[in-house]
Z-matrix of the N, CA and C atoms (Angstrom, degrees):
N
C 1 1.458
C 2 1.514 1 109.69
N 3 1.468 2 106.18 1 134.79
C 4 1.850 3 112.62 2 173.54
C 5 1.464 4 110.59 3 -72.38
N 6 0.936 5 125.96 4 125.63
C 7 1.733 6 112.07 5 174.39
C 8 1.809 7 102.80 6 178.25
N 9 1.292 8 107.71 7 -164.31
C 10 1.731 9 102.30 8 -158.27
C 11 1.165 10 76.89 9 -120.92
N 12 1.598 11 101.34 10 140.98
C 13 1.371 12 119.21 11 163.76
C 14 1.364 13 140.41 12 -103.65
N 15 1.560 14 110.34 13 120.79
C 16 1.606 15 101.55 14 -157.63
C 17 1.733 16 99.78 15 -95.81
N 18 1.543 17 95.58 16 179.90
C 19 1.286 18 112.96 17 -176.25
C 20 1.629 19 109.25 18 -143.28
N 21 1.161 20 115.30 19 75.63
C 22 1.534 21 111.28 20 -174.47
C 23 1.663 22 114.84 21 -132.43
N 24 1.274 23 101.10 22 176.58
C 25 1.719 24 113.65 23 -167.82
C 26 1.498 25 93.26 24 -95.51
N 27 1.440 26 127.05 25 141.62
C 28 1.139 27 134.45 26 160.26
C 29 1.600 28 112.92 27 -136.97
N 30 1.249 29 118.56 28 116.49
C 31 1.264 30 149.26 29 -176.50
C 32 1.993 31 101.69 30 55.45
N 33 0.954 32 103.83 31 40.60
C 34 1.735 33 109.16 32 178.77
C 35 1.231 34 109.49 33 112.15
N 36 1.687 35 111.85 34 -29.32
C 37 1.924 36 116.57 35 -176.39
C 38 1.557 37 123.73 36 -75.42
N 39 1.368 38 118.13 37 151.06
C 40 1.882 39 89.50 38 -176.25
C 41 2.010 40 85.83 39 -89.95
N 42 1.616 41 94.95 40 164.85
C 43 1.493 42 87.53 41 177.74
C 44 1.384 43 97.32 42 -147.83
N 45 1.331 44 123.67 43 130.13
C 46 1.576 45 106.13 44 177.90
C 47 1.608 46 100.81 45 -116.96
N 48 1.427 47 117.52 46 159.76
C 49 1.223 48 137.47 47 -164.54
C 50 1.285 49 106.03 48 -129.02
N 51 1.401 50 115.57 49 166.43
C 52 1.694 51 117.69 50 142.79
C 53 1.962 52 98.88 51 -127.30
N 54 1.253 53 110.97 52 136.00
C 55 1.239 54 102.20 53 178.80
C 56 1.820 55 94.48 54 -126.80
N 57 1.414 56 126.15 55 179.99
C 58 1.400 57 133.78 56 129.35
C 59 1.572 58 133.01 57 -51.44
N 60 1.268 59 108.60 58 162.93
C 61 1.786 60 112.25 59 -152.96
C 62 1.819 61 80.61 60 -78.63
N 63 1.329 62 132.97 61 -47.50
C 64 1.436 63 126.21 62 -144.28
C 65 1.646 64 84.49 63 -103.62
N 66 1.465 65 138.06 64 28.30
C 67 1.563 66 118.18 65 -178.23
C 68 1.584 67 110.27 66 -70.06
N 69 1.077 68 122.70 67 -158.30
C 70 1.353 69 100.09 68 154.76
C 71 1.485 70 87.26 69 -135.73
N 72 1.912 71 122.64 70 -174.16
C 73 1.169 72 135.48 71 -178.27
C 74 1.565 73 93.62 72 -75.65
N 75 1.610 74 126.95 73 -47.23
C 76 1.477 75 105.85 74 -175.30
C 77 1.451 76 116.83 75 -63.35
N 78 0.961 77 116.56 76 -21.14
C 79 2.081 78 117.85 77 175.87
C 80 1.229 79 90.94 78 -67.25
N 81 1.575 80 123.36 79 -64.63
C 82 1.769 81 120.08 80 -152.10
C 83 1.694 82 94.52 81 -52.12
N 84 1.100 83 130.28 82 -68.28
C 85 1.489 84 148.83 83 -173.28
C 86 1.588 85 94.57 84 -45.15
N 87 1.439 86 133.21 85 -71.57
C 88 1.384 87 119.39 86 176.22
C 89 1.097 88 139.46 87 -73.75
N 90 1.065 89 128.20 88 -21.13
C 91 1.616 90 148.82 89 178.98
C 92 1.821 91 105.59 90 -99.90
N 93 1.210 92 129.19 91 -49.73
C 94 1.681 93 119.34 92 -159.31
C 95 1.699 94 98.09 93 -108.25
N 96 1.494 95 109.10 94 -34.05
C 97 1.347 96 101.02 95 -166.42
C 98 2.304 97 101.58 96 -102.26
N 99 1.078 98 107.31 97 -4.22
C 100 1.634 99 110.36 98 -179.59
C 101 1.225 100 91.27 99 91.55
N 102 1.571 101 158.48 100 -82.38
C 103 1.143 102 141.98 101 -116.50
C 104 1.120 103 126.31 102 -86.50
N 105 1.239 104 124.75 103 125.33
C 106 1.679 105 113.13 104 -124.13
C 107 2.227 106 83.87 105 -148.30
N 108 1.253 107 109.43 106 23.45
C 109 1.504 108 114.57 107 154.05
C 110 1.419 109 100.41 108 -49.17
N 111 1.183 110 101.98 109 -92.36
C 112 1.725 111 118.83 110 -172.06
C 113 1.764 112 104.73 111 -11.55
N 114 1.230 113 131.82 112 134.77
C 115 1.398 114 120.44 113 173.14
C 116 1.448 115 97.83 114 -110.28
N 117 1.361 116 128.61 115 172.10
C 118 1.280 117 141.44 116 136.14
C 119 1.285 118 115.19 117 -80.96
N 120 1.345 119 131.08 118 121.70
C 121 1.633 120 129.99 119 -166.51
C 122 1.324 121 93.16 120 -117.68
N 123 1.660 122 112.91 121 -58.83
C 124 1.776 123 114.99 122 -163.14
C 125 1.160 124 112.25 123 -114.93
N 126 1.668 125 125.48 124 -45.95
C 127 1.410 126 133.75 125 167.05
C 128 1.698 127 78.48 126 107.27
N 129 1.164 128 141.93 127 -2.46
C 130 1.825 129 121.14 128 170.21
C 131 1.389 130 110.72 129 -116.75
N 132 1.235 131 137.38 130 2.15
C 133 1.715 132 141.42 131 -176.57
C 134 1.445 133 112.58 132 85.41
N 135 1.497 134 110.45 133 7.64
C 136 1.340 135 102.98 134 157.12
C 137 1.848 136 159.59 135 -67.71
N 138 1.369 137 85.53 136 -12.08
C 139 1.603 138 116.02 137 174.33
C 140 1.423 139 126.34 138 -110.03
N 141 1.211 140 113.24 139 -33.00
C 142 1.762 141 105.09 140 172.84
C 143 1.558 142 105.74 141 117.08
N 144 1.497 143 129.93 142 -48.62
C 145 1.014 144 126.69 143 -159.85
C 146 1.072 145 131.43 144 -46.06
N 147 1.334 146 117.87 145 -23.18
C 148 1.522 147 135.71 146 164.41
C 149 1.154 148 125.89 147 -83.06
N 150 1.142 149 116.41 148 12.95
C 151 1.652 150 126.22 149 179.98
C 152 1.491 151 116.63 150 -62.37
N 153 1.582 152 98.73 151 119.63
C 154 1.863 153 97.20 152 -166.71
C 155 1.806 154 79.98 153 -112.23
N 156 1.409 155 116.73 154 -162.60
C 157 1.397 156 122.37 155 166.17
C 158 1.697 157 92.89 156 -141.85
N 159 1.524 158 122.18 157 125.17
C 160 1.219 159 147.75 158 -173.68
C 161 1.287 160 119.86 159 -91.51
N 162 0.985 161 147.65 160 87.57
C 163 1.173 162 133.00 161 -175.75
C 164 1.882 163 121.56 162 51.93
N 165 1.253 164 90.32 163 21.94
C 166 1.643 165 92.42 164 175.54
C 167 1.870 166 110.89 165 129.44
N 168 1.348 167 100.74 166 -21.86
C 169 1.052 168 116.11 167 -128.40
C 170 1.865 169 99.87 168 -134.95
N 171 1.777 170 112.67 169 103.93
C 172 1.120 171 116.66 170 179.78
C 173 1.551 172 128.11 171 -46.89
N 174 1.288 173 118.53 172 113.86
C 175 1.882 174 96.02 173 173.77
C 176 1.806 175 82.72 174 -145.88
N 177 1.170 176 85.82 175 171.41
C 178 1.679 177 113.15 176 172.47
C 179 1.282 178 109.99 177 -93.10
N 180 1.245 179 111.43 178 137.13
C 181 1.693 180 125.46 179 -147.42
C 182 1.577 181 98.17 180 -103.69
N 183 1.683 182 106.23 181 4.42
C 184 1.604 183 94.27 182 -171.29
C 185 1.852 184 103.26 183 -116.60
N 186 1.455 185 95.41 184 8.09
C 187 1.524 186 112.03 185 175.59
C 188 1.522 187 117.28 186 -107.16
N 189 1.874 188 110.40 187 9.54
C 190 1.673 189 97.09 188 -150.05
C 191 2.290 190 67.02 189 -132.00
N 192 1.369 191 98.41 190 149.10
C 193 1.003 192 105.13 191 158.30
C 194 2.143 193 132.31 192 -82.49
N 195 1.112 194 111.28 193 137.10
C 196 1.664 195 101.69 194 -171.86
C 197 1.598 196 108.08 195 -62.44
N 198 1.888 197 114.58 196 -14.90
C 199 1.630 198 101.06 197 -179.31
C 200 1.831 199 89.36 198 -63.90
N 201 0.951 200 147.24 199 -14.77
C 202 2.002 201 145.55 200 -117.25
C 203 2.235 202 76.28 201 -95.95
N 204 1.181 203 90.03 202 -48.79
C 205 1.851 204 108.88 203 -162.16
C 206 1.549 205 99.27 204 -46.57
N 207 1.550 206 130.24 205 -26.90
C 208 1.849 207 123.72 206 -178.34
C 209 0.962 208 104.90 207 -52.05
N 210 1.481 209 130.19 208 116.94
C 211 1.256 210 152.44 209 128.95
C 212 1.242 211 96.55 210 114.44
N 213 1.105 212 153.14 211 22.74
C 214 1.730 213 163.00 212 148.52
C 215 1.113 214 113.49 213 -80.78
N 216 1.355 215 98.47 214 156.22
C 217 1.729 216 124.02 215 163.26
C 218 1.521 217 111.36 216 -95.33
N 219 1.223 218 108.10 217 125.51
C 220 1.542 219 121.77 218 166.55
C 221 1.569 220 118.50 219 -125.28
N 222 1.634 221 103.33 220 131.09
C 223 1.346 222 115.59 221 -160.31
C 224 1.499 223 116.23 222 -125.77
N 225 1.336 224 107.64 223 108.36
C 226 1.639 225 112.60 224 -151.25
C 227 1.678 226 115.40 225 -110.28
N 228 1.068 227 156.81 226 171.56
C 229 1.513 228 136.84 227 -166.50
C 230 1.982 229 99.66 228 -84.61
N 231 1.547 230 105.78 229 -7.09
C 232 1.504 231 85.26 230 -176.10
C 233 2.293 232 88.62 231 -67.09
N 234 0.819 233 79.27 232 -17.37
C 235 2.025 234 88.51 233 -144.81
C 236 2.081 235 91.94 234 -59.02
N 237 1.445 236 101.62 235 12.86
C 238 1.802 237 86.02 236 -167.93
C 239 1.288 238 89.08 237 -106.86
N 240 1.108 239 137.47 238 -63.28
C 241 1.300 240 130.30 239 -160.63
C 242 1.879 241 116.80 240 -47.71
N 243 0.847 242 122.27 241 137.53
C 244 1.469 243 129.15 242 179.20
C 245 1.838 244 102.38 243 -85.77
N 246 1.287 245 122.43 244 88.56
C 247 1.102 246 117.07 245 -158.24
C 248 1.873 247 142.19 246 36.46
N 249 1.404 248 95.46 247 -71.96
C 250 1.436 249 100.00 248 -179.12
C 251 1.997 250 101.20 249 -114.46
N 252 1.862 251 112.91 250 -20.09
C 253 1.061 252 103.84 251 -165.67
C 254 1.563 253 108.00 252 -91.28
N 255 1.195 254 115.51 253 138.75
C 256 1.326 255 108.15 254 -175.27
C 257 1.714 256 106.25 255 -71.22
N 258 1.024 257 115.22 256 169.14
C 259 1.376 258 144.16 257 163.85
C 260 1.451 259 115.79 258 -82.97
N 261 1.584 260 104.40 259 120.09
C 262 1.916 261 109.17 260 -155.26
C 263 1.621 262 98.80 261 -53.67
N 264 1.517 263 131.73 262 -23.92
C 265 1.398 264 123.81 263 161.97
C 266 1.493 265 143.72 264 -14.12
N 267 2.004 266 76.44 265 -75.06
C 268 1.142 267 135.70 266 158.23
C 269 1.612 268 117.21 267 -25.86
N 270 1.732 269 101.53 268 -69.24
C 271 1.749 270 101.76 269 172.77
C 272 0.892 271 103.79 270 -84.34
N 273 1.052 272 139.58 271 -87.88
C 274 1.671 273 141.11 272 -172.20
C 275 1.710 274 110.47 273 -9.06
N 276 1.574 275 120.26 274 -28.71
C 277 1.536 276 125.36 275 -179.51
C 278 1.652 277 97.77 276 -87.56
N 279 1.140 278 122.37 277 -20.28
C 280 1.515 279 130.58 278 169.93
C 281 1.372 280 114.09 279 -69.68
N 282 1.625 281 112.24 280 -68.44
C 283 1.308 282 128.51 281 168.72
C 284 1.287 283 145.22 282 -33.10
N 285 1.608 284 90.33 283 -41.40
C 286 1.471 285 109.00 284 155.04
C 287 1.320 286 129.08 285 -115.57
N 288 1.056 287 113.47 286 31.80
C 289 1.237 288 108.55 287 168.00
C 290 1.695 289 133.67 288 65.41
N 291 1.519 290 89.20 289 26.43
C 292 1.810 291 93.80 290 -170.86
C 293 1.234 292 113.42 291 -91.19
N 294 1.408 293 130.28 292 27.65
C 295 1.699 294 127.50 293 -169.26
C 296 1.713 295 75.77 294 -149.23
N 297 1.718 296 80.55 295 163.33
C 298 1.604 297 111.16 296 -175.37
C 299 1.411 298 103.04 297 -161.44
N 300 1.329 299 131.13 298 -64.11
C 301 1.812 300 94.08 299 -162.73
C 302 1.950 301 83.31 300 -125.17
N 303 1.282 302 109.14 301 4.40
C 304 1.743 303 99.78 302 162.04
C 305 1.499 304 119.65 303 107.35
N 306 1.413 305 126.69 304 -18.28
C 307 1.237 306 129.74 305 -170.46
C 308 1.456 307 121.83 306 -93.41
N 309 0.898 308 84.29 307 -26.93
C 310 2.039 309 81.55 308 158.11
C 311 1.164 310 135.77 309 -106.73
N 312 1.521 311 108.60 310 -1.99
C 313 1.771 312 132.13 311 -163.71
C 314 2.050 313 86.12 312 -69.18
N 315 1.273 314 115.28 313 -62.14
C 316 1.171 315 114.36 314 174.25
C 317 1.594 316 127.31 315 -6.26
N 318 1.372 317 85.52 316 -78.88
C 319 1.600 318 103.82 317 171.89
C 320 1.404 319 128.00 318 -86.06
N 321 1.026 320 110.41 319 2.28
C 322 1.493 321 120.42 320 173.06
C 323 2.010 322 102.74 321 -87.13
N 324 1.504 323 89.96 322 -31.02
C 325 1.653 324 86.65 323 -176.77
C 326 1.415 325 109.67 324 -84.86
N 327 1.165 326 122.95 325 -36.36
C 328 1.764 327 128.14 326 167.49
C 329 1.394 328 95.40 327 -46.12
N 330 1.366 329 141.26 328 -75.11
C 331 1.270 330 156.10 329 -116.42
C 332 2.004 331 66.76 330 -82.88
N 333 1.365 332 118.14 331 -91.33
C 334 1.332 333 116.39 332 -157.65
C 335 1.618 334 122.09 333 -49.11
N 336 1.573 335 101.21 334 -17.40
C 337 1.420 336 108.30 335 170.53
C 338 1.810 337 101.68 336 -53.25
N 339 1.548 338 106.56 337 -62.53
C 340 1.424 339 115.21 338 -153.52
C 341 1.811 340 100.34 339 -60.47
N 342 1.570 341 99.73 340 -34.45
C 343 1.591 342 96.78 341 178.41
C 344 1.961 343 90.82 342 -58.53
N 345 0.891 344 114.07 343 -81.57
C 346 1.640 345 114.25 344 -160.01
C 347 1.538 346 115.35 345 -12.30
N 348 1.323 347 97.71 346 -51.85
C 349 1.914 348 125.85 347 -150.04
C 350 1.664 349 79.21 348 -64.94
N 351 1.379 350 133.44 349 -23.18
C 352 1.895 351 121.85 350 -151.50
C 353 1.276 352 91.08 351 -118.23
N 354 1.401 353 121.70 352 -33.08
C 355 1.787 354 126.26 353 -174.34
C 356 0.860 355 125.65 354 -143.22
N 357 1.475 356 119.10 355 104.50
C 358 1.791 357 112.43 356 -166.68
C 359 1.605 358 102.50 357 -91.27
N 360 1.038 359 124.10 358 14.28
C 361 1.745 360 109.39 359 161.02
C 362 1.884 361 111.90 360 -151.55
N 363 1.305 362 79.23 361 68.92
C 364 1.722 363 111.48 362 168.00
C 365 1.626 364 110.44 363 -40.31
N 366 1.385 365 127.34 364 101.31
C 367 1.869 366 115.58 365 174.17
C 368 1.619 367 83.09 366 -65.78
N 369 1.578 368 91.94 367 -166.90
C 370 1.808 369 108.65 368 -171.81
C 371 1.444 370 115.29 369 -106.40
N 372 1.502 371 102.35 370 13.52
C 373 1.978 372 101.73 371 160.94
C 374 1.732 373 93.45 372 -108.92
N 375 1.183 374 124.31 373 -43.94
C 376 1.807 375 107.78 374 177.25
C 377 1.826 376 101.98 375 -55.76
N 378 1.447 377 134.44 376 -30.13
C 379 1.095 378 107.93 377 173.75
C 380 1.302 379 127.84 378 -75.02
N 381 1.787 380 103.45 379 -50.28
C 382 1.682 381 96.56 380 153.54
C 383 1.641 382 133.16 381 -23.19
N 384 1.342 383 74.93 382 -53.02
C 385 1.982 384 85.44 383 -162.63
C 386 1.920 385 104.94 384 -58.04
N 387 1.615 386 109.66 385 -34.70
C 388 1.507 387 125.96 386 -153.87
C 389 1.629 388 79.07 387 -82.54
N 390 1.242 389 147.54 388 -27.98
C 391 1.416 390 150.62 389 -145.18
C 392 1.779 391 108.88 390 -118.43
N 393 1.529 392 89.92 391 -15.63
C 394 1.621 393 90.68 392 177.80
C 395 1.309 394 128.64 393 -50.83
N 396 1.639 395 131.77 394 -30.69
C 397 1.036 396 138.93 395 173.32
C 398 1.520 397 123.09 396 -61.12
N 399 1.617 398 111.43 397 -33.99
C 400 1.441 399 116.34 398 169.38
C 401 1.290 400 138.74 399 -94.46
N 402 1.328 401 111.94 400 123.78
C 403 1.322 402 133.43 401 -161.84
C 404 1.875 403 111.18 402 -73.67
N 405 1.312 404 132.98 403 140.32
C 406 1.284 405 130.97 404 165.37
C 407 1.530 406 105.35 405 -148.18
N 408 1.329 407 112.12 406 147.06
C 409 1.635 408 126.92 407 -171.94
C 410 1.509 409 97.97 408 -118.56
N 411 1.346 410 132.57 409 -33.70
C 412 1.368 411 136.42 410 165.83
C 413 1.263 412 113.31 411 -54.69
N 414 1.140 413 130.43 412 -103.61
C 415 1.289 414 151.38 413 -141.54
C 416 1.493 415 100.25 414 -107.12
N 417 1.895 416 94.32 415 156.01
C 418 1.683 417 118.40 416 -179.45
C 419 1.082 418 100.02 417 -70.53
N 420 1.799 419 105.15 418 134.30
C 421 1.706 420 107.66 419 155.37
C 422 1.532 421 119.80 420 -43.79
N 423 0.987 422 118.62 421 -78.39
C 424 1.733 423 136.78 422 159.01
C 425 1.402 424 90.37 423 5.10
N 426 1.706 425 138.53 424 -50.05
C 427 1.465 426 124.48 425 -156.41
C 428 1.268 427 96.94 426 -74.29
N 429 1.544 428 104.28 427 -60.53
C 430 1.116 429 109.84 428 -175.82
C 431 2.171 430 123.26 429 -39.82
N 432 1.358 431 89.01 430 -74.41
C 433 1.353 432 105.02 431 171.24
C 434 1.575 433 103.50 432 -39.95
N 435 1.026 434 151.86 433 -32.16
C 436 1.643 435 132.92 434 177.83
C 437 1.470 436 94.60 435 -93.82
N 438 0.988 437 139.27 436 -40.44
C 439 1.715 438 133.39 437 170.58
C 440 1.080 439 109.42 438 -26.26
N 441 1.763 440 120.96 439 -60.84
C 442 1.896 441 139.74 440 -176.10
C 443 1.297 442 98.59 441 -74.34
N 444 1.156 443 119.91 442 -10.98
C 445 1.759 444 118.15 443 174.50
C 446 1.352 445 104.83 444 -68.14
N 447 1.456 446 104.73 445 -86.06
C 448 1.358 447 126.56 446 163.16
C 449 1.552 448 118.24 447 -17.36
N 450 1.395 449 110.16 448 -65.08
C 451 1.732 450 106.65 449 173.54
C 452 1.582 451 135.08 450 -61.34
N 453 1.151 452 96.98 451 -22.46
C 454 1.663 453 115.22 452 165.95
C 455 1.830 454 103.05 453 -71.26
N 456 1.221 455 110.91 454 -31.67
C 457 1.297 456 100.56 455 -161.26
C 458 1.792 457 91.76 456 -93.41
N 459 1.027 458 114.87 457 -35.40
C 460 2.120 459 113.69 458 163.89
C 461 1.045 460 92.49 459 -57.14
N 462 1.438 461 151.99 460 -102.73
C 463 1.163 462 150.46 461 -168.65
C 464 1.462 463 113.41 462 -26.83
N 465 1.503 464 141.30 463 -43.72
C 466 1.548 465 130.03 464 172.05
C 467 1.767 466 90.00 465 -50.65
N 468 1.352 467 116.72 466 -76.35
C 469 1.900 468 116.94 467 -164.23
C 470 1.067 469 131.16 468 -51.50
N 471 1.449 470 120.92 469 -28.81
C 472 1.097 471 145.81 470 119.96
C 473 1.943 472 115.75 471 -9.84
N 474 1.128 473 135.85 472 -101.97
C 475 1.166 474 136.13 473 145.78
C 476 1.445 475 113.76 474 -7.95
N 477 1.779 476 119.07 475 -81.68
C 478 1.439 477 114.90 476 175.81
C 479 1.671 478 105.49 477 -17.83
N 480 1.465 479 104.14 478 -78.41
C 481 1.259 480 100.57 479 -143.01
C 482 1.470 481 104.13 480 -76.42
N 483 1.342 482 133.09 481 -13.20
C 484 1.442 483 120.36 482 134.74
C 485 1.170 484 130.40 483 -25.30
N 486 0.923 485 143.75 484 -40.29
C 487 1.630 486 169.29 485 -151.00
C 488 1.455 487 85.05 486 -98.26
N 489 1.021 488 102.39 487 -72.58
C 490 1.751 489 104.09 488 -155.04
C 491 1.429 490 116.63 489 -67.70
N 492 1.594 491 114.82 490 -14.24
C 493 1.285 492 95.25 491 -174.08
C 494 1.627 493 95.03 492 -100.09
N 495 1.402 494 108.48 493 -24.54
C 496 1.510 495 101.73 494 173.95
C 497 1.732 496 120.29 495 -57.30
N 498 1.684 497 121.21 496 -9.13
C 499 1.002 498 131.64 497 179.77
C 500 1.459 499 106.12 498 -87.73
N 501 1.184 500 108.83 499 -56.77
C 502 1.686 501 109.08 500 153.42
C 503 1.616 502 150.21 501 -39.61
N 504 1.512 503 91.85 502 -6.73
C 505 1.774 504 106.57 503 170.82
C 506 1.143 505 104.75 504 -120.40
């Protein structure tokens, strides 16, 4: 196949590709690379489902081209879980009950990841506000939104006691 060949990090791994000039990052990610979190919801960046995290940095994976990925980090919902342990997100979106038939949970958890990664004690209009982009027809915001409550607050104790035992050696 003719096409441009990338060279990028995906969820910590290096991964290289060859894609087309017009692919987008959600094809490269579902179609060349398997990981197939990311949904297609709208195909214009209006819903969220495709929410990857870029170099730090939230965008919709069905607006960004796969040449965009050379020499970047891309961070996708397979990329949270620590093998088998979930990501306090992760349960807390279980726990409470903020998913229902699955297609936006994806990007709803990237989206609150990227809020986390910038602010570990989010009030409940910065989570709103960080969540505004993603769309759901299932389920109450409210679930969601106390889920990202909750995980910010595993993630502060989490940290603490990082801290503390590293103070302890």
């Amino acid at each position: 196949m003719k096409g441009i060949a990338v060279s990028t990090t995906v969820n910590g791994d290096a991964v290289d590709f060859v894609c087309e000039g017009r692919e987008t990052l959600l094809d490269v990610l579902r179609n060349r690379l398997g990981l197939i979190g990311a949904k297609e919801g709208c195909g214009t960046g209006d819903c969220g489902a495709c929410s990857v995290i870029l170099d730090g940095e939230l965008i919709c994976s069905c607006l960004a081209l796969g040449a965009e990925a050379e020499g970047r980090e891309v961070e996708t919902v397979e990329g949270m879980a620590d093998g088998n342990k979930l990501h306090p997100l992760q349960k807390r979106f279980l726990e409470k009950a903020a998913l229902q038939c699955g297609i936006c949970t994806p990007g709803f958890l990237i989206a609150a990841k990227a809020l986390l990664d910038s602010n570990e004690n989010p009030n409940e209009s910065e989570i709103r506000f960080a969540l505004a982009g993603n769309l759901c027809r299932c389920t109450g915001y409210d679930k969601i939104v106390r889920a990202v409550s909750a995980a910010a607050g595993d993630l502060r104790r989490q940290k603490k006691a990082r801290l503390k035992r590293r103070a302890t050696k």
